[in-house]
Backbone as CSV, one residue per row, in Angstrom:
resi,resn,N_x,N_y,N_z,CA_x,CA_y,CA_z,C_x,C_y,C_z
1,UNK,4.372,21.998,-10.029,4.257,20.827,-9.168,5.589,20.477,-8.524
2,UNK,6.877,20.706,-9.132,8.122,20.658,-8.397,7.798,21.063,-7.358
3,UNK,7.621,22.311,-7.298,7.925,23.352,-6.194,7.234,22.546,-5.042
4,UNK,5.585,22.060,-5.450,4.981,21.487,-4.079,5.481,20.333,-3.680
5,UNK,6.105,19.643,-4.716,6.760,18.374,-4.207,7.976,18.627,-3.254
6,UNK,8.493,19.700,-3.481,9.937,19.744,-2.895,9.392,20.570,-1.255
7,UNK,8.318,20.889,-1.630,7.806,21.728,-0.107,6.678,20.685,0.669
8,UNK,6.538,19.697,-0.227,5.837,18.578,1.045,7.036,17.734,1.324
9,UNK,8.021,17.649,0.617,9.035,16.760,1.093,9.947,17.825,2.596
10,UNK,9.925,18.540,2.231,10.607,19.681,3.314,9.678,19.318,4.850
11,UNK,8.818,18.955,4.663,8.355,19.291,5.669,7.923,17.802,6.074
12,UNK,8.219,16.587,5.581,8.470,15.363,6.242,9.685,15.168,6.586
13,UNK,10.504,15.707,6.099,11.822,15.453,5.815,12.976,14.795,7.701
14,UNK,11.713,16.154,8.509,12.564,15.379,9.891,11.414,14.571,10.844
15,UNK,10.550,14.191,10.252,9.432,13.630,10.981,9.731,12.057,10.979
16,UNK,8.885,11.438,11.647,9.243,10.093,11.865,8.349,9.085,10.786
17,UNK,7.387,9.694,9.850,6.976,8.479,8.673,8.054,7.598,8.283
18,UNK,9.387,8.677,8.614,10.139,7.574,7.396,10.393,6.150,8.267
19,UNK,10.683,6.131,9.300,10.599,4.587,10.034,9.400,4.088,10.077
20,UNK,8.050,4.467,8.911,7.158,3.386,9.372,7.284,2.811,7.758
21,UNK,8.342,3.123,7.138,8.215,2.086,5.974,9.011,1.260,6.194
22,UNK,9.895,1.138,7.127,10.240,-0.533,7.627,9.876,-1.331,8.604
23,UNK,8.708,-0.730,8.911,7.868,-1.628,10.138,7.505,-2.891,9.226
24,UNK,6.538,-3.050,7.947,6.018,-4.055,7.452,6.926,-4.822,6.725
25,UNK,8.438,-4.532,6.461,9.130,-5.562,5.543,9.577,-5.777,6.857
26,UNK,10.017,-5.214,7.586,11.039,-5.861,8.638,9.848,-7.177,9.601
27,UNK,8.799,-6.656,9.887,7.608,-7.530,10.181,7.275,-8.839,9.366
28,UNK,7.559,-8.656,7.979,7.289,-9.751,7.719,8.659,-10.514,7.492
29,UNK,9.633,-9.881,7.075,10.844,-10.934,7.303,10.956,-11.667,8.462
30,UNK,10.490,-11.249,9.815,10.946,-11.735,11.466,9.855,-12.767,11.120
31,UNK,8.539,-12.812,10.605,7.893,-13.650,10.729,7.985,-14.704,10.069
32,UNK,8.150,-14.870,8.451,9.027,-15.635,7.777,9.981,-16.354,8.334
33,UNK,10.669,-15.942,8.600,11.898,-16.539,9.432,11.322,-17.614,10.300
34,UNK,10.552,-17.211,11.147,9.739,-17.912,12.213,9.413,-19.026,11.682
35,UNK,8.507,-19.228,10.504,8.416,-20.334,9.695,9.208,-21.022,8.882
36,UNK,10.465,-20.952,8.844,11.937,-20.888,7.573,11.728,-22.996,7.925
37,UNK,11.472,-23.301,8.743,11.470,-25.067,8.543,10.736,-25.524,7.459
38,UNK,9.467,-24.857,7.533,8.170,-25.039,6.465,8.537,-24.692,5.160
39,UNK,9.567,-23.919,5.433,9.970,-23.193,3.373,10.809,-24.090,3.126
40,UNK,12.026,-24.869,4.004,12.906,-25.514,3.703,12.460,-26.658,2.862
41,UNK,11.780,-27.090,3.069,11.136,-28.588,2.754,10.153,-28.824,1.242
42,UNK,10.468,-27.440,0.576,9.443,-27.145,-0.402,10.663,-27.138,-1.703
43,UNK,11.785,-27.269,-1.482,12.593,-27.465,-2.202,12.930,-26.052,-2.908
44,UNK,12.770,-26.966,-4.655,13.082,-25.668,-5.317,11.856,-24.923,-5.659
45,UNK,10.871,-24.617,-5.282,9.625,-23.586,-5.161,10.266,-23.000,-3.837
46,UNK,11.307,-22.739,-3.114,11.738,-21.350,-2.067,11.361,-20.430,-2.269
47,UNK,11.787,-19.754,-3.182,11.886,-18.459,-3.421,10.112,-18.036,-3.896
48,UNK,9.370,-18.806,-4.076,7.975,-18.419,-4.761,7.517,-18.686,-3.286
49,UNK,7.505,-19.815,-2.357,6.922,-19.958,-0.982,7.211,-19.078,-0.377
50,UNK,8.536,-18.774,-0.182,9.251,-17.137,0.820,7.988,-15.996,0.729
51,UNK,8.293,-15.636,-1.029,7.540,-14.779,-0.853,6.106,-15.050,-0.563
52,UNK,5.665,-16.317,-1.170,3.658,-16.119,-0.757,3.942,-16.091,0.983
53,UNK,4.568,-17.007,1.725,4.625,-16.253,3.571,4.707,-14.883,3.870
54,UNK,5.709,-14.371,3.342,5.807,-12.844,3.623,4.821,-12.023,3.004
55,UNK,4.255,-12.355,2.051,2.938,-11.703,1.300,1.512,-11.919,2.584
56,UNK,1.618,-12.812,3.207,0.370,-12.898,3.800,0.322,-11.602,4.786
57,UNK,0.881,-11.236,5.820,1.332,-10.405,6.861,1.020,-9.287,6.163
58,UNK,2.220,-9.341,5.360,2.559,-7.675,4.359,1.304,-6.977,3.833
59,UNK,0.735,-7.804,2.629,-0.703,-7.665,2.054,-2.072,-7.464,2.669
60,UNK,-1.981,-8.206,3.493,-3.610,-8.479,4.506,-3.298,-7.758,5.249
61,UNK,-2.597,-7.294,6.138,-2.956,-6.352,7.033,-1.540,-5.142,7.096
62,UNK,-0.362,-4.901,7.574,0.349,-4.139,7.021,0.307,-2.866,5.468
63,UNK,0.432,-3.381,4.979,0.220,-2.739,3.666,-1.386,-1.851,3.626
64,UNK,-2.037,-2.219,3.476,-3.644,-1.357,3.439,-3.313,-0.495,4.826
65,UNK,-2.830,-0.787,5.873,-3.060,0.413,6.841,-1.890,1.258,6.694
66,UNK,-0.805,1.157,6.193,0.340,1.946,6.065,-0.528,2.822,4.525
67,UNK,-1.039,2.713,3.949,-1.861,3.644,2.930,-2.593,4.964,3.625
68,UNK,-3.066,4.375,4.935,-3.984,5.143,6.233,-3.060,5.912,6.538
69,UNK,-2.056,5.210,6.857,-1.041,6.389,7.942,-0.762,7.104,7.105
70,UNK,-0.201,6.760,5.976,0.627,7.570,5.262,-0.284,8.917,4.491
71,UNK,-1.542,8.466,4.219,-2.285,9.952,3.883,-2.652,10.611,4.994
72,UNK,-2.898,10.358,6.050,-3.098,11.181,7.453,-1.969,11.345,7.749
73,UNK,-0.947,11.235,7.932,0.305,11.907,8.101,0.726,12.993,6.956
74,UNK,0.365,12.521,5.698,0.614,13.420,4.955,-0.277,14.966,4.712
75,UNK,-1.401,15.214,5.691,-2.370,16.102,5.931,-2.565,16.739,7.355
76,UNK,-1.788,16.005,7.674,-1.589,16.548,9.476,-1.357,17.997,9.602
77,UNK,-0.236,18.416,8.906,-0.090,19.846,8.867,-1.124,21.079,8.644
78,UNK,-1.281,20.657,7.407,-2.676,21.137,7.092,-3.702,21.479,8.051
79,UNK,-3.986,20.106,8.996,-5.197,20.434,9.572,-4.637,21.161,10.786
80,UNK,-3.698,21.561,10.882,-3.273,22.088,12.167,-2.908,23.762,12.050
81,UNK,-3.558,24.823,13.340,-3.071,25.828,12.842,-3.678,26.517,11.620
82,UNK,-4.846,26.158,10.805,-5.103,26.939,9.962,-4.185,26.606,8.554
83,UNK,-3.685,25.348,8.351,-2.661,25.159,7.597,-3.013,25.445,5.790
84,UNK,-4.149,24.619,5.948,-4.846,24.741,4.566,-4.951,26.436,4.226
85,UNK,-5.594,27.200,4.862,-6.056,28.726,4.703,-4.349,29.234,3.972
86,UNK,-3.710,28.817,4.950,-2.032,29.620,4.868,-1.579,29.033,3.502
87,UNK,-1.634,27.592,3.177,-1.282,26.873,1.998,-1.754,27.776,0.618
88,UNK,-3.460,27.315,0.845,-4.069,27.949,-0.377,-4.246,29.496,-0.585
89,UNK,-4.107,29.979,0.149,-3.899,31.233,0.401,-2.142,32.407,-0.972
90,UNK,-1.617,30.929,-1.420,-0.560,31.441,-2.117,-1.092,30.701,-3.643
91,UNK,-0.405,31.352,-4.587,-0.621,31.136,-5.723,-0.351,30.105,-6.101
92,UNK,-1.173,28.492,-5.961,-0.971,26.907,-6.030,-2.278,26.774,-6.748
93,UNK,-1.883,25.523,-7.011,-3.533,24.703,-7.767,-3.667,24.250,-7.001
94,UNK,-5.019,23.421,-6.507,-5.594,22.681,-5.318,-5.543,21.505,-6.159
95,UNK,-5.575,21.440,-7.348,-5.136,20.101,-8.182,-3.743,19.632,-8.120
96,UNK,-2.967,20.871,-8.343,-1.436,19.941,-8.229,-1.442,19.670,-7.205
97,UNK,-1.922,20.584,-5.777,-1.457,20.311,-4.448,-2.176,18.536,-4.262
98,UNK,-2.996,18.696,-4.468,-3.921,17.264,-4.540,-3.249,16.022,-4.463
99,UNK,-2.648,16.248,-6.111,-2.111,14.869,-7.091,-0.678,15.026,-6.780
100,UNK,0.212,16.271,-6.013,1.118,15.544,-5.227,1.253,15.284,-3.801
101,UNK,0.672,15.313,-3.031,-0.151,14.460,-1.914,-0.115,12.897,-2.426
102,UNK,-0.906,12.740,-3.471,-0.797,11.391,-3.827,0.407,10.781,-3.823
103,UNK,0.742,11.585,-4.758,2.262,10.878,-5.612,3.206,10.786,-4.450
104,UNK,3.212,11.723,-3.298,4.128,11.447,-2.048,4.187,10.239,-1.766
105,UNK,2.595,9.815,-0.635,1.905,8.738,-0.286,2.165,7.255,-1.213
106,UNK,2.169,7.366,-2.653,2.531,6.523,-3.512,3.970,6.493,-3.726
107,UNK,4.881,7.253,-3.628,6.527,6.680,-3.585,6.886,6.055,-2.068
108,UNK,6.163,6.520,-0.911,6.415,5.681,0.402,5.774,4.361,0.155
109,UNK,4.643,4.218,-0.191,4.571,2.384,-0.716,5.727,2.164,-1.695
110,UNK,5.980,2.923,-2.702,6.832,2.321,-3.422,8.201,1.716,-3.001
111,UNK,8.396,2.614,-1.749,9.612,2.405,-0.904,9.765,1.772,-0.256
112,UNK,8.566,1.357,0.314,8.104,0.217,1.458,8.106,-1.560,0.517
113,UNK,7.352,-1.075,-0.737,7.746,-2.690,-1.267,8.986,-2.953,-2.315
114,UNK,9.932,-2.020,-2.201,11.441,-2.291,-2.619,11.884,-2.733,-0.642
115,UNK,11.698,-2.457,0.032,12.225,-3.022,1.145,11.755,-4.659,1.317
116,UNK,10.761,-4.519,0.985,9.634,-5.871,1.267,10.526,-6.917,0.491
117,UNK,10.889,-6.087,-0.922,11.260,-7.403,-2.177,12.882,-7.606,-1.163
118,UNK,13.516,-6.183,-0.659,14.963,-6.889,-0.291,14.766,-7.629,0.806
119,UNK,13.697,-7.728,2.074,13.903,-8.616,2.673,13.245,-10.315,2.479
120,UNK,13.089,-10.538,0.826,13.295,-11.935,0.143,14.333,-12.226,0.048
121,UNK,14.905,-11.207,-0.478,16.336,-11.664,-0.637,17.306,-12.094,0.183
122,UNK,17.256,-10.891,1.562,17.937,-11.886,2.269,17.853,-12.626,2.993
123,UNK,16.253,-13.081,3.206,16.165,-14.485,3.693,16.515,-15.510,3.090
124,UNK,16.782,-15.356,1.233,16.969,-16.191,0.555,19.186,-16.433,0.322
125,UNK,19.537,-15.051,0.835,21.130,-15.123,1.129,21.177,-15.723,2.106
126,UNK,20.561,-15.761,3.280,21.066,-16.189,4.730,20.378,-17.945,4.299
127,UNK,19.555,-18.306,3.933,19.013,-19.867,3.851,19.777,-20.555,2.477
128,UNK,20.679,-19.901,1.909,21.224,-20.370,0.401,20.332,-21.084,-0.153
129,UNK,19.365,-20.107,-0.648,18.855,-20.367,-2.150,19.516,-20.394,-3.477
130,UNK,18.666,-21.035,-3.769,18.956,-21.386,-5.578,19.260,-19.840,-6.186
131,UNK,20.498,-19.744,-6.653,20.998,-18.577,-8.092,20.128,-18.395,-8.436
132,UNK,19.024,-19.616,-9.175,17.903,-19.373,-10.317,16.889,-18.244,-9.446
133,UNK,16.530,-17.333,-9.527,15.826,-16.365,-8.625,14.249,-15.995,-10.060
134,UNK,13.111,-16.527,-9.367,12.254,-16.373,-10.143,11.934,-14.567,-10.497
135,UNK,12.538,-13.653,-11.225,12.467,-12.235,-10.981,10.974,-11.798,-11.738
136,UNK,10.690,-12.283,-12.717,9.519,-12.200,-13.050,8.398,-12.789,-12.187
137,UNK,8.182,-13.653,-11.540,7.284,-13.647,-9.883,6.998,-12.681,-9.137
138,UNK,8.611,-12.140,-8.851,8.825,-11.535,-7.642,8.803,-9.928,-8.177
139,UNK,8.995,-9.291,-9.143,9.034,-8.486,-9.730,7.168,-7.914,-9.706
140,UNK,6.314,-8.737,-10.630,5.113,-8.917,-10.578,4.388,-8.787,-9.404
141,UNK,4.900,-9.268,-8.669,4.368,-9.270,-7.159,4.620,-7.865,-6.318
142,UNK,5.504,-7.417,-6.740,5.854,-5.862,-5.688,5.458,-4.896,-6.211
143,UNK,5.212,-4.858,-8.233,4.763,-3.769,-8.759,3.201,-4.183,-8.989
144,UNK,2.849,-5.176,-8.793,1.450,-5.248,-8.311,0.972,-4.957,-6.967
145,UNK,1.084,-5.244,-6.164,1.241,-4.665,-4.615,0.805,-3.389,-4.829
146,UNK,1.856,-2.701,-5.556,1.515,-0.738,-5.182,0.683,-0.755,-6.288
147,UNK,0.324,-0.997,-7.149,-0.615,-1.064,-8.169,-1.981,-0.897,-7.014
148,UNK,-2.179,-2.041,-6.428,-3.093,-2.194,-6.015,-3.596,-1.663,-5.016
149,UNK,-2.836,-0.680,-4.595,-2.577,-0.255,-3.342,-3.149,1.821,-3.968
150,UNK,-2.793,1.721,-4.982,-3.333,3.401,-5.512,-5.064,3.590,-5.440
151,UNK,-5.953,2.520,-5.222,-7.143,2.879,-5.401,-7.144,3.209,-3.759
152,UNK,-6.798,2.825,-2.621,-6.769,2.691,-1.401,-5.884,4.076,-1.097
153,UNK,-4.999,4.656,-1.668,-4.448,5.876,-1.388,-5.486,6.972,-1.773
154,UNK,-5.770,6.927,-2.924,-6.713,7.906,-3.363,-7.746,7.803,-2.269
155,UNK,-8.527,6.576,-2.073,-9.668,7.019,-0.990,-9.231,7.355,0.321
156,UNK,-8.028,6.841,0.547,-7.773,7.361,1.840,-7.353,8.747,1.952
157,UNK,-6.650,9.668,0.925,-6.423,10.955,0.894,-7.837,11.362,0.946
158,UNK,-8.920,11.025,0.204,-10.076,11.701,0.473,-10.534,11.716,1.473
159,UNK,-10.605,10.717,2.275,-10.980,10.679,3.770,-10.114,11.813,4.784
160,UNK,-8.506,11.615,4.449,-7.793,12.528,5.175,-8.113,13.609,4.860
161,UNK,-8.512,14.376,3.526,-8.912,15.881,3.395,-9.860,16.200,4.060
162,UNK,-10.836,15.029,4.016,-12.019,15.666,4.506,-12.263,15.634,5.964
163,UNK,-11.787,15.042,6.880,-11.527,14.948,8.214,-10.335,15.797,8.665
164,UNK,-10.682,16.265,10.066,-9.370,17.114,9.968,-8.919,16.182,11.252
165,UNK,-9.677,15.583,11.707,-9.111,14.368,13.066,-7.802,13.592,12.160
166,UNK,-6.640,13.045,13.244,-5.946,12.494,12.254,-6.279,10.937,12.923
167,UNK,-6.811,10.743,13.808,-7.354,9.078,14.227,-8.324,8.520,13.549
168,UNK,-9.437,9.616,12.929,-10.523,8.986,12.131,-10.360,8.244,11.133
169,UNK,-9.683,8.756,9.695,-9.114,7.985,8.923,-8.751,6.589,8.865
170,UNK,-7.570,6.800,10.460,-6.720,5.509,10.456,-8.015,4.485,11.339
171,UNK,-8.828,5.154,12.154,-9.963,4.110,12.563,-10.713,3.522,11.526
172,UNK,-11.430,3.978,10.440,-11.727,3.699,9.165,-10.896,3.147,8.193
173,UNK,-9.525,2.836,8.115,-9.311,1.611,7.572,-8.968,0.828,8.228
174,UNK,-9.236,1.062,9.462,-8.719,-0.451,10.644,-9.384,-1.302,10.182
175,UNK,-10.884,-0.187,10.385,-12.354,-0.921,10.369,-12.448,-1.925,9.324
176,UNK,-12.254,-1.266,8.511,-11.855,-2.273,6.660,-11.057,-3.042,6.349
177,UNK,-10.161,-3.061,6.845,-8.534,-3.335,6.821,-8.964,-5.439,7.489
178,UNK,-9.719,-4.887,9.016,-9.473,-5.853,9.585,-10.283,-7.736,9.363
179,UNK,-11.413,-7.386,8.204,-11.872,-8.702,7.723,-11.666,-8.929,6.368
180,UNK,-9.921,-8.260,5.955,-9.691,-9.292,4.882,-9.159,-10.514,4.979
181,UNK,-8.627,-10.720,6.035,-8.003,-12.661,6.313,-9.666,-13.219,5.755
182,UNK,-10.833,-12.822,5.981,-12.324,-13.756,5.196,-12.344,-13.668,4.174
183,UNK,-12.545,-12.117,3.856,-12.645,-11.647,2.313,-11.819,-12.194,1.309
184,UNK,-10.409,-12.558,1.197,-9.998,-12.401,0.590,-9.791,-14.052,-0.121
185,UNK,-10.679,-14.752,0.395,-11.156,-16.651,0.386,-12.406,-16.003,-0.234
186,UNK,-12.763,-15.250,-0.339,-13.958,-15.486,-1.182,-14.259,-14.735,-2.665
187,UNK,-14.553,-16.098,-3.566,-14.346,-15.446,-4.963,-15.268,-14.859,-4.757
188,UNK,-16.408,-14.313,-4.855,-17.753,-13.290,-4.765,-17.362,-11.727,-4.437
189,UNK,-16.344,-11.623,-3.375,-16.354,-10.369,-2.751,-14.817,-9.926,-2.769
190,UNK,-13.859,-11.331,-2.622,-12.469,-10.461,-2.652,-12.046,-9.733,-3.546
191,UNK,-12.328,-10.155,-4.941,-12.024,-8.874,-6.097,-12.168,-7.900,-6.016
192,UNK,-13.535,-7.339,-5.257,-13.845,-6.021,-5.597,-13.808,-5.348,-4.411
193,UNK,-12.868,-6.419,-3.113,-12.804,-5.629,-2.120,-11.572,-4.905,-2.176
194,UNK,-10.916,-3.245,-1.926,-10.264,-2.655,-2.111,-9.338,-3.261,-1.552
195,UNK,-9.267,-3.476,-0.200,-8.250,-3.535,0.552,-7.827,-5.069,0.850
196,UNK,-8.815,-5.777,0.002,-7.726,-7.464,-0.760,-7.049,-7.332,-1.541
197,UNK,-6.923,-5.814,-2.381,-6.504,-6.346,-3.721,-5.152,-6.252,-3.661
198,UNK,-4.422,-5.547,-2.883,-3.160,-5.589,-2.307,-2.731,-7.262,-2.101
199,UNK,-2.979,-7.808,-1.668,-3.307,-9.377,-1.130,-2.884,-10.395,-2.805
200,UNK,-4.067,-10.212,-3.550,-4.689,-10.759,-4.622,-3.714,-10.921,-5.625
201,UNK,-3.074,-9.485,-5.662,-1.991,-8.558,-6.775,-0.690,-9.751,-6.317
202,UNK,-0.376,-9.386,-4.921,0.858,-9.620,-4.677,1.330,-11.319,-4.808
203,UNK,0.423,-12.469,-4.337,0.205,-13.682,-3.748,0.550,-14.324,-5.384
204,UNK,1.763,-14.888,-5.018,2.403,-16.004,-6.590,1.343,-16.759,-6.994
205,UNK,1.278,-16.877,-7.884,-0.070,-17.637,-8.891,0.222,-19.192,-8.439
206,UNK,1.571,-19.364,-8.460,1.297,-21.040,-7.710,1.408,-21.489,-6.447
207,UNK,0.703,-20.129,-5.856,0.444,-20.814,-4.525,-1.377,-20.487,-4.319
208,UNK,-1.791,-21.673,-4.469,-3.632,-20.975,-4.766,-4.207,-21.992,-3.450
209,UNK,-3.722,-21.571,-2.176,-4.168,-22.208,-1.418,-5.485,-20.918,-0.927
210,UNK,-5.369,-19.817,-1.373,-6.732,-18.757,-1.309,-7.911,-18.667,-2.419
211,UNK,-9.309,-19.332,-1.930,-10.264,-19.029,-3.043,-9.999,-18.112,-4.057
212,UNK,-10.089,-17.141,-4.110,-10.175,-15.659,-4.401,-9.073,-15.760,-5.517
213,UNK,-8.185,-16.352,-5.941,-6.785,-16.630,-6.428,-6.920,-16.600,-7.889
214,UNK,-8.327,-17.536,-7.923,-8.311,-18.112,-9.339,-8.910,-17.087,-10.283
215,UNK,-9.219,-15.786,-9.829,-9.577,-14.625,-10.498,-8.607,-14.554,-11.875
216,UNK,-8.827,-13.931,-12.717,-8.070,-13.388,-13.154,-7.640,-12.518,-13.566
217,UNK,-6.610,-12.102,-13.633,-5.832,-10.677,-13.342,-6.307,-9.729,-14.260
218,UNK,-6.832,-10.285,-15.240,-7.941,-9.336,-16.191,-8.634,-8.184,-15.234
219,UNK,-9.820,-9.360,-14.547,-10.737,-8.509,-13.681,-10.319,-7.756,-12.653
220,UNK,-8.854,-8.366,-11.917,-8.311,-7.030,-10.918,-7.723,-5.796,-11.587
221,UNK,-7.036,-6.170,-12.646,-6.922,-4.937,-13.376,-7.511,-3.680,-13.712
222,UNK,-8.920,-4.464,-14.185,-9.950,-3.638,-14.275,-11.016,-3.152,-13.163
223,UNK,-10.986,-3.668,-12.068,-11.562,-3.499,-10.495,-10.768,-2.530,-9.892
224,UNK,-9.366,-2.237,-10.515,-8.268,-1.883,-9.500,-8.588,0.036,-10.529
225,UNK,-8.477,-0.050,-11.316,-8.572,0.416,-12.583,-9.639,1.715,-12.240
226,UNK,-10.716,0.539,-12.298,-12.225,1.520,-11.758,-12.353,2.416,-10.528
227,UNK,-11.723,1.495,-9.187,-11.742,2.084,-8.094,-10.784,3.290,-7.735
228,UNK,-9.778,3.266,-8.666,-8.815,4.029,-8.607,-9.577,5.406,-9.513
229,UNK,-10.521,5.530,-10.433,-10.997,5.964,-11.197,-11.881,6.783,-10.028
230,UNK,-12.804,6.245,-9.769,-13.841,6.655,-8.671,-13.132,7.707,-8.046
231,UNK,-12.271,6.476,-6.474,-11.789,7.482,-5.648,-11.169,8.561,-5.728
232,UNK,-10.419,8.501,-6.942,-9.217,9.632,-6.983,-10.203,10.983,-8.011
233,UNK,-11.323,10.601,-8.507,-12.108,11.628,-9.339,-12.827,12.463,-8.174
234,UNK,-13.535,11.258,-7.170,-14.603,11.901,-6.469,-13.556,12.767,-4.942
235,UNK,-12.548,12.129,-4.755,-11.919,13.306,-3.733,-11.041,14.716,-4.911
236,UNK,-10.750,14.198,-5.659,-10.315,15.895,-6.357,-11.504,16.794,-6.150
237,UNK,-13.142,16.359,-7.216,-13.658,17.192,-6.686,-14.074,17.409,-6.013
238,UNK,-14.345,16.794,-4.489,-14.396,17.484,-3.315,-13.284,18.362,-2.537
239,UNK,-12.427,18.401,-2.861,-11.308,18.577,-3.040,-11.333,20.335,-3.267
240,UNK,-11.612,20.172,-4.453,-11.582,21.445,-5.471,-13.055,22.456,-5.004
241,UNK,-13.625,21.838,-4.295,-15.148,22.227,-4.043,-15.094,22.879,-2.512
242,UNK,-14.350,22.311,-1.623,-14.206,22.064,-0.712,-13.751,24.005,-0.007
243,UNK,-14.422,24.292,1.305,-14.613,25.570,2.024,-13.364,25.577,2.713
244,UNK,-12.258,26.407,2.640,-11.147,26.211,3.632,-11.616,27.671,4.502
């Protein structure tokens, strides 16, 4: 699995993904900012308000489609040229190749919400916030984020394998992507909607101005848990099944 890791990294290595993991922190810091009167006035809850503002943008819509890009970008090659035939064609597992596909796709979120958490911070250097820095909040909040964000990679790699279009994918989680600002107000459906749970995970517990809030993290755990279970079982074996 080294070897494929170091040969899918080779071959992003001069492409342009890597500037789309600061489209959504840098997006939501400019927007934050925009609102910085409204945080001022909240005293010492800053640093928990900062982040639930920048969580809204980031979570609800940013974040779930950068999952899209990032597995259709990460399969582009492939579908081009006969790529798959030439790939599998050498002595690889279609399992490791698989599960590091994932693991790629999953260190660019990971990378994307270490940017996300530094641009709290320095909205919170440039507005002089409080020393006291809630890190267990904010901590919770970014490694929940990509938590929540692996059931949505897995299905979206399955979608990218199985399509060789690279617009389809990303049209299919637009499609999904684009009525969680509803979903994610409603206790009935936001739990078990994939692409809230990014949202759900990330959003500070004392800010419960969203229905959906008062869940508890039990059941996303285990929603997040399952779906991640599903998607990532049912694209391996199609995956593994699959006619190149």
């Amino acid at each position: 699995m080294g070897r494929l890791f170091r040969s899918e990294f080779l071959k992003l290595r001069k492409s342009s993904i890597w500037l789309l993991i600061f489209v959504s922190p840098i997006l939501s810091l400019l927007l934050t900012l925009s609102d910085i009167s409204e945080i001022e006035t909240i005293g010492q809850h800053q640093w928990t308000a900062t982040l639930g503002i920048m969580t809204i943008s980031h979570a609800i819509l940013f974040l779930p489609l950068l999952t899209g890009i990032f597995s259709s970008f990460i399969c582009r090659y492939e579908h081009v040229g006969g790529g798959w035939k030439q790939l599998l064609s050498l002595p690889v597992s279609r399992r490791n190749l698989y599960f590091v596909k994932i693991l790629i796709v999953s260190l660019l979120i990971a990378v994307t919400q270490t940017l996300f958490i530094s641009g709290l911070f320095i909205i919170g250097w440039m507005k002089g916030y409080p020393a006291d820095i809630p890190w267990d909040t904010i901590l919770a909040s970014g490694i929940g984020g990509w938590l929540a964000c692996l059931p949505l990679i897995a299905l979206q790699m399955f979608v990218s394998v199985a399509w060789s279009s690279f617009a389809a994918p990303l049209a299919v989680n637009v499609i999904f992507t684009i009525p969680n600002m509803l979903i994610v107000n409603s206790e009935s459906f936001g739990p078990y909607y994939p692409w809230a749970q990014p949202f759900l995970m990330m959003m500070p517990s004392s800010a419960d101005n969203f229905g959906a809030l008062n869940v508890s993290i039990e059941t996303l755990f285990i929603v997040i848990l399952g779906s991640l279970t599903l998607f990532l079982c049912s694209g391996l074996i199609y995956f593994m099944r699959k006619e190149i």
